[in-house]
N, C-alpha and C positions, 0 to 999 in steps of 0.2 A: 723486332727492335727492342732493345732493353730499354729501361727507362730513362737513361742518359746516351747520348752517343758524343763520344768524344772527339772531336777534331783539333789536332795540337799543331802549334804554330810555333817554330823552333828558330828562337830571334837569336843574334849573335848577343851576349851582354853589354851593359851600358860600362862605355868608360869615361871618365872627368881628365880633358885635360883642360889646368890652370896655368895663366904663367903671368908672373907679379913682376909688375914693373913700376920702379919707383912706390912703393905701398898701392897697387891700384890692382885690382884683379882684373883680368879678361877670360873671358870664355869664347873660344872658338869652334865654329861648326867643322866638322871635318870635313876634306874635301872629297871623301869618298865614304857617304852613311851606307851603314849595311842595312840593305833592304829587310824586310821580314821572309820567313821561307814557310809554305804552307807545308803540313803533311798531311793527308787522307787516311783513317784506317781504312776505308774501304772507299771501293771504286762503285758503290752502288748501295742507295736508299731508297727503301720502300717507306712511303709513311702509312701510316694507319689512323683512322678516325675514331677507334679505340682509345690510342694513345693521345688525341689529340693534347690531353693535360701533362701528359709528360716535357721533361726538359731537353732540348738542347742545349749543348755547353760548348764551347768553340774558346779553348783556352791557349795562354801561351805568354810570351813574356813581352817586354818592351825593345823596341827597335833603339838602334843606336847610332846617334847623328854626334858623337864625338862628346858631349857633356850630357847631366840631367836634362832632360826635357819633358815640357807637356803638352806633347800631344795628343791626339785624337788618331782611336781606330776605327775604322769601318770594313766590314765583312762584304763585299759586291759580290753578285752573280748577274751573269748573260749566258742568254740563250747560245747553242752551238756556232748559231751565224751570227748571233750580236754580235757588238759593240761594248766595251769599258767606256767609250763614251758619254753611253746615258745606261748604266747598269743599274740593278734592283737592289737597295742595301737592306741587305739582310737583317743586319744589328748593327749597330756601331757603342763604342766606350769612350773616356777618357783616363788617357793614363791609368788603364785598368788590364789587366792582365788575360780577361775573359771576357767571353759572350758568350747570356744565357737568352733563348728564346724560346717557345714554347711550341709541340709540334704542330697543332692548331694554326699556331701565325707564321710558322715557315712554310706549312703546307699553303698559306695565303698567299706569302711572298713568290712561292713559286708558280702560283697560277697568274699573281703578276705580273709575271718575266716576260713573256706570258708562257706556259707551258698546259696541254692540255691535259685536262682531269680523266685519273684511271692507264695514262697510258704513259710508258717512260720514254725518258727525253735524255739529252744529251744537254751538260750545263759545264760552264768553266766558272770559275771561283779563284778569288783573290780576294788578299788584305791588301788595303790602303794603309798608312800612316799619314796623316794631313795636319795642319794646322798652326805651323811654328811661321811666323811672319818672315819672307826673305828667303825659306828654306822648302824647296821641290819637293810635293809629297815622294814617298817613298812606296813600290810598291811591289808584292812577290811576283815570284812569276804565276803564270796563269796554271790552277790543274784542272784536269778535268776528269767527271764525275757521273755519275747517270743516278737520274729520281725519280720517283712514281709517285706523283701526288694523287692526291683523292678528290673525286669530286663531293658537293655535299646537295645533301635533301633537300629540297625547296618548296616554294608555295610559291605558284603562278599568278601574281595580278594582270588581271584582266583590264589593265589599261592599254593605249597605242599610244607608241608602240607596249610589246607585253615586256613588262618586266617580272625579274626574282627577289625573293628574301630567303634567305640559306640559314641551316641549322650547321653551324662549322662542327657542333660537337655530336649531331644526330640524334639528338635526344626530344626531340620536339617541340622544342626553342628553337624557334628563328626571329631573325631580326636583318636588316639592311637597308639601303635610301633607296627612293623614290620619288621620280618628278611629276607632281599630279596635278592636274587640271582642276578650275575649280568649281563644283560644284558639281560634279561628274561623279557617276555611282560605280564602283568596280567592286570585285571581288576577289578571293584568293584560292585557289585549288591545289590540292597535294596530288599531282600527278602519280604517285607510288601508288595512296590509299585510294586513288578513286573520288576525293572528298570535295566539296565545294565549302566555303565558309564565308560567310557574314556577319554582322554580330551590331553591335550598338553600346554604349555606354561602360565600354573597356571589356564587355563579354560576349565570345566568341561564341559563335552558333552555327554547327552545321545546316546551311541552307537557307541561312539566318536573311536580314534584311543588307544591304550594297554599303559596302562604306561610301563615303564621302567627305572634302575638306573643302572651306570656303575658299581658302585664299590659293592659288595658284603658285607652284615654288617645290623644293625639295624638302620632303618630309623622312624622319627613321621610323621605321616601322615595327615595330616588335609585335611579335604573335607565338602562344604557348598551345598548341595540339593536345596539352598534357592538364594543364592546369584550366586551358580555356579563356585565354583572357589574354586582350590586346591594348597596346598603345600606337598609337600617329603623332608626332611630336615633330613642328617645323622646326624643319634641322638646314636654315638659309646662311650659308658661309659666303661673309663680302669682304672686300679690300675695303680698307677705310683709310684715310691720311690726307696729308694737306701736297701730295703728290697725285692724288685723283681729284675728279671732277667736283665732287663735293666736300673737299677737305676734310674735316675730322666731322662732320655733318652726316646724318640718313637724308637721302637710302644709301646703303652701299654699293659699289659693284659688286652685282653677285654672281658668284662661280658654279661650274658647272664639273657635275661628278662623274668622274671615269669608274667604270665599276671593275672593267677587267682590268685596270692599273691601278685600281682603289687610292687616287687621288680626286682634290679639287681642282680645278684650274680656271685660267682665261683667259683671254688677250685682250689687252684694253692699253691705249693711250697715257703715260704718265709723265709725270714735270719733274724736275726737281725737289726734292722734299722725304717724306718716308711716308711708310706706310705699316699696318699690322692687320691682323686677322680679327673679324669676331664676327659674332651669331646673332643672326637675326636684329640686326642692325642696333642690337646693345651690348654693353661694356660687361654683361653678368658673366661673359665667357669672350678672351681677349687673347691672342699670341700675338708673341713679341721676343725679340732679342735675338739671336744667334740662327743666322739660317739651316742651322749644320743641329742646332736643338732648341727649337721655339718654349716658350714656357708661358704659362697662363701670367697677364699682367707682364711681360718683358718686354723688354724696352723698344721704341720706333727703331723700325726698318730702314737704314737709308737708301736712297736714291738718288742718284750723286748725277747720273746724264737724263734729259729730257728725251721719250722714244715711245717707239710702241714694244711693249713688255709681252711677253707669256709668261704666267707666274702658275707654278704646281703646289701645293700642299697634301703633305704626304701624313695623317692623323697618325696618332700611336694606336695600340689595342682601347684603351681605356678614352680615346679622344680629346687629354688634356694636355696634350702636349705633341710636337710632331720635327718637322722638317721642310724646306719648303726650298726652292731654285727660281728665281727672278731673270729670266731673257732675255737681252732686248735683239729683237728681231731686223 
């Protein structure tokens, strides 16, 4: 793989129709927008853990629904047998011509979908166009594609059940969540090396003494094979609003992390009102506003019918910002 791999998306151009009447402009949708059209250079990616820092670039132009607009894109994929349904997005923009992601986090994305690590799969891929109110997203047809994702290095905690913490770049950095019990002593092993590990006061020691955490809950876990040196950091993501049990009040509902879909989620009972995200049931780390691109501090969630909900949150690389889907069941 070179360091960019190109995938161009070859949109028909925007045209403006206006038509004045009495001094008043109008703009009308057309009654037939031309969908976006994907092209593939190739019908088959390998990724490498090498490259994981490299770019992908997924470029192309804007769709056209009869005047300017500003839309939103999103890149999907699904498994051979999925479903567009409930698809994996890859990337999504705004009124931006490209998507860049990184092969690190697409090789993420496509363990995902779910596709299994080291062995190739069969995946279809499309662009959406979404977002213009009154107006049907718009979307290509479906191509399809074959991937080899990688799997990556891990360190075995010795909890039950046993969980992983993966080094996405192989370098001897790992880090991942974990739901730990409290007061309970575990460990961490590198299956590859043979190695057990313990440690105490952020430094890691082969053979060393059992971690442990007081409070029972989901912790991130970071551990460097390299440098020697760990962190455990309560990493508890709850619904908060005056549409749950305790309105804008602790504790929150707290959610529960998929690892092979690398989201939060839950199902809980909600009212009327809204709702936002935040950690460890304070305001120092908070999403809010657009469920299509949540932002730290954005604005309440509405919740417009009383029901029982499934609610996803899907984090960025960086964790301060993400995407999230509200269901009512």
């Amino acid at each position: 793989m070179k360091n960019k791999i190109w995938i161009l998306l070859t949109i028909v151009g925007l045209t403006t129709l206006i038509s004045c009447e009495k001094d008043e402009t109008k703009i009308y949708v057309s009654a037939s927008p031309t969908a976006p059209t994907l092209t593939l250079p190739s019908d088959n990616i390998v990724l490498k853990r090498t490259e994981a820092s490299d770019t992908l670039a997924f470029t192309g132009a804007l769709a056209d629904y009869g005047f300017v607009a500003a839309e939103s894109y999103k890149l999907e994929v699904i498994s051979a047998t999925g479903s567009f349904n409930s698809p994996t997005v890859v990337a999504s923009t705004t009124n931006v011509n490209s998507f860049k992601i990184s092969v690190g986090d697409f090789n993420a994305k496509m363990l995902s979908v779910p596709l299994n690590a080291d062995e190739t799969a069969t995946i279809k891929v499309r662009v959406t166009s979404y977002g213009l109110p009154g107006v049907e997203d718009q979307h290509s047809s479906e191509m399809t594609m074959t991937v080899t994702p990688y799997g990556y290095p891990k360190l075995v905690l010795s909890t039950t059940p046993v969980q992983n913490i993966y080094s996405k770049l192989g370098d001897g950095n790992y880090s991942g969540f974990a739901k730990l019990p409290a007061s309970t002593p575990f460990t961490m092993t590198d299956p590859d090396a043979g190695k057990v590990y313990g440690g105490s006061n952020g430094v890691l020691v082969e053979n060393g003494d059992s971690f442990s955490v007081p409070t029972e809950g989901w912790y991130k876990i970071s551990a460097s094979t390299v440098d020697m040196g760990y962190t455990i950091k309560s990493f508890m993501i709850g619904l908060v609003g005056s549409a749950t049990p305790n309105g804008w009040n602790a504790p929150d509902l707290k959610m529960d992390y998929d690892a092979v879909g690398n989201y939060w989620y839950i199902t809980a009972d909600l009212i009327v009102g809204a709702v936002k995200f935040r950690m460890n049931d304070d305001w120092g780390w908070n999403l809010g506003g657009d469920v299509n691109g949540l932002s730290q501090g954005g604005a309440d969630i509405p919740i417009a019918e009383a029901g029982n909900y499934t609610v996803k949150l899907y984090l960025s690389a960086n964790e301060q910002s993400g995407t999230c889907t509200i269901v009512k069941n």
